[in-house]
C-alpha positions in Angstrom: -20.1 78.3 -11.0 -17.0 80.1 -11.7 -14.9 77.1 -9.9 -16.3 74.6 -12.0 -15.8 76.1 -15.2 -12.4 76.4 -13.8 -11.9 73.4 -13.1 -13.1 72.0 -16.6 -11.2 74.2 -18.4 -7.8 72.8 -16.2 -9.0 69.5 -17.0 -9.1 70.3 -20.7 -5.6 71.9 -20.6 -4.1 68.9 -18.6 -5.6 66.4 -20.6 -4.7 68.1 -24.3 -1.2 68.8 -22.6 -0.3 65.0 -21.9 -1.8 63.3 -25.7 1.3 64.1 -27.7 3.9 60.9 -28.6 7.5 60.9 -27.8 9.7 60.7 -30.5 13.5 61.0 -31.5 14.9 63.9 -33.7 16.5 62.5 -37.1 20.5 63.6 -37.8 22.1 64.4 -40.7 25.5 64.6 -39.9 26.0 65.9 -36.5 23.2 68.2 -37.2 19.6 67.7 -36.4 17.1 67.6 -39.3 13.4 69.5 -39.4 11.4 67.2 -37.1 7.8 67.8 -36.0 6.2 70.5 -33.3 4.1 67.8 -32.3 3.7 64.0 -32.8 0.1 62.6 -31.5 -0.1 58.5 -32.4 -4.2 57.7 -30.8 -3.6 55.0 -27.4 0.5 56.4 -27.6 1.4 58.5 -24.9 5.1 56.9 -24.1 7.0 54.6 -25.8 7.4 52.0 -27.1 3.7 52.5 -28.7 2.0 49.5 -28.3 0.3 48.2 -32.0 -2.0 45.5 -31.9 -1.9 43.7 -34.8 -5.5 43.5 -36.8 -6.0 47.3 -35.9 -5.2 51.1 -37.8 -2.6 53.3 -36.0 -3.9 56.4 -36.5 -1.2 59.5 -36.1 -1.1 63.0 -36.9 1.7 65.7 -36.7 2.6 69.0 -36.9 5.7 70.2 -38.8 6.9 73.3 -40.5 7.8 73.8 -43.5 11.4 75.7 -44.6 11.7 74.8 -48.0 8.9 75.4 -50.6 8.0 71.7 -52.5 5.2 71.4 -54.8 5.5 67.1 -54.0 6.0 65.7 -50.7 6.5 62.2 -50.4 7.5 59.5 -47.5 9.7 57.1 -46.7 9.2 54.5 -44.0 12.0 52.5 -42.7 12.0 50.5 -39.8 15.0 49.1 -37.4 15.1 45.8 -35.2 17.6 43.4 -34.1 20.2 44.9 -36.5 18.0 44.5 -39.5 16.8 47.7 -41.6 14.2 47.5 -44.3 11.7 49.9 -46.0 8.3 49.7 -44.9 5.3 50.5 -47.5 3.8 54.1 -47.2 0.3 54.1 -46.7 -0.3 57.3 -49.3 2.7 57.8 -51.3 1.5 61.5 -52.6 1.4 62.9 -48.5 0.1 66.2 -50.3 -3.1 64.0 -50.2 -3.2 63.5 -46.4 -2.1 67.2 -45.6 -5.6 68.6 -43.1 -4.9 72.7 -43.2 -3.1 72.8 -46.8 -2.7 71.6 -49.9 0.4 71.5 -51.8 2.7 73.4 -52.6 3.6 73.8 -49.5 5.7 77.0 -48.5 8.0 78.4 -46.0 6.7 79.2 -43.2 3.6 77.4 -43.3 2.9 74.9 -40.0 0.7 71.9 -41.4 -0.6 68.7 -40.0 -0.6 65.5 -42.0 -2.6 62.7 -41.2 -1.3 58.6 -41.3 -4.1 56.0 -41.0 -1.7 52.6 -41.0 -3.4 48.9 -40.7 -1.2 46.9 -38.1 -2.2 43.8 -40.4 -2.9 39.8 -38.7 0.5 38.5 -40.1 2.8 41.3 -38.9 5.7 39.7 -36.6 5.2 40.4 -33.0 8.6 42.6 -32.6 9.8 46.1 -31.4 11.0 48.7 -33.6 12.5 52.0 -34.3 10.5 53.3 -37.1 11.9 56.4 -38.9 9.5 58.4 -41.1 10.7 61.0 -42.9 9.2 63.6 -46.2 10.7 64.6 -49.0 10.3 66.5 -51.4 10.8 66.6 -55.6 14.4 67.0 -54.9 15.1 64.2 -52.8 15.5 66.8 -49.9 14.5 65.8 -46.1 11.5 68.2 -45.2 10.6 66.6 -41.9 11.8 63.6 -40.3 11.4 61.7 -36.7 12.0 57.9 -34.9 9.6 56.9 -32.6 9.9 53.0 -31.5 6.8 50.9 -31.1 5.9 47.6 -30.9 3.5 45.2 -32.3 1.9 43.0 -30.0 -1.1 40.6 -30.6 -4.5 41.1 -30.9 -6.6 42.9 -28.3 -8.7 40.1 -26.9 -11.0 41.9 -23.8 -10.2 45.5 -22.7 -6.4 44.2 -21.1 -3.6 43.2 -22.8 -0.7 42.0 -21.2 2.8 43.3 -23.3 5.5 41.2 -23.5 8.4 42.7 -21.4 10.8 41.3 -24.3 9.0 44.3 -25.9 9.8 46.9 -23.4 13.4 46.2 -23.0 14.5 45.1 -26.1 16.6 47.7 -27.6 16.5 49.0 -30.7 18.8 50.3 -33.2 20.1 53.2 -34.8 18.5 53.8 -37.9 21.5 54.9 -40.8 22.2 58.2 -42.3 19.9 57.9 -45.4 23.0 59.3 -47.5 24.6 56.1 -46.1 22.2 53.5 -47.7 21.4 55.7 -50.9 
């Protein structure tokens, strides 16, 4: 009895050991910025993350907070074949999405946010380097990561066959936000 319970408690470990996403720390300078303790996107366990388009990516991380903000706010900006552009945030008021606090937030504090993001029909079917990053009142960074993904058509069966232009096509880097202020 003992074994088994052994067993399914390994099997618990192993399996919430390998759901978080791979992602890139943000720089400011040649310093890195505050970037997540964990970064979970559901069906993403490498990259690029595969998005089908007519779906919700669903993601959730973990960050911690060193600077107190009474507003938190994103910015979503993605990067592919040379060309930059901000992406719509799907809450602009994150305090709203925040699952173990409200805001203010304050030092010290870890806290999870939530993102629920339609993949809509029309999307493009291209790989990209997508930076998300929080700030605060006073326009200061409070978390911020790149993770690349790629959106891919609609899911038609249980298979779907990703183009390899999507795998190897690389990406690139996304410019110091003091750069395009």
């Amino acid at each position: 009895m003992d074994y088994i319970r052994g067993l399914i408690i390994f099997g618990c470990l192993l399996a919430s050991a390998t759901c978080y996403t791979p992602f890139n720390k943000c720089m400011k300078g040649d310093e890195f910025e505050t970037s997540p303790l964990e970064l979970r996107i559901d069906g993403c366990r490498e990259v690029p993350c595969i998005l089908h388009k007519g779906t919700t990516m669903t993601a959730e991380w973990d960050f911690p907070v060193k600077t107190y903000s009474r507003v938190l706010r994103s910015q979503i900006v993605a990067s592919s074949f040379g060309i930059t552009m901000q992406l719509p945030s799907p809450k602009k008021n994150v305090c709203d999405s925040l699952h173990n606090t409200n805001c203010p937030v304050k030092i010290g504090q870890n806290v999870t946010y939530q993102m629920k993001m339609p993949i809509r029909r029309f999307y493009p079917e291209v790989s990209a380097t997508v930076e998300i990053r929080f700030l605060n009142e006073f326009n200061q960074t409070i978390v911020c990561f790149e993770v690349d993904g790629a959106i891919v058509a609609e899911q038609k069966g249980t298979t779907t066959k990703v183009p390899s232009s999507v795998i190897t096509e690389k990406t690139t880097k996304l410019p110091d936000y003091n750069e395009i202020a």
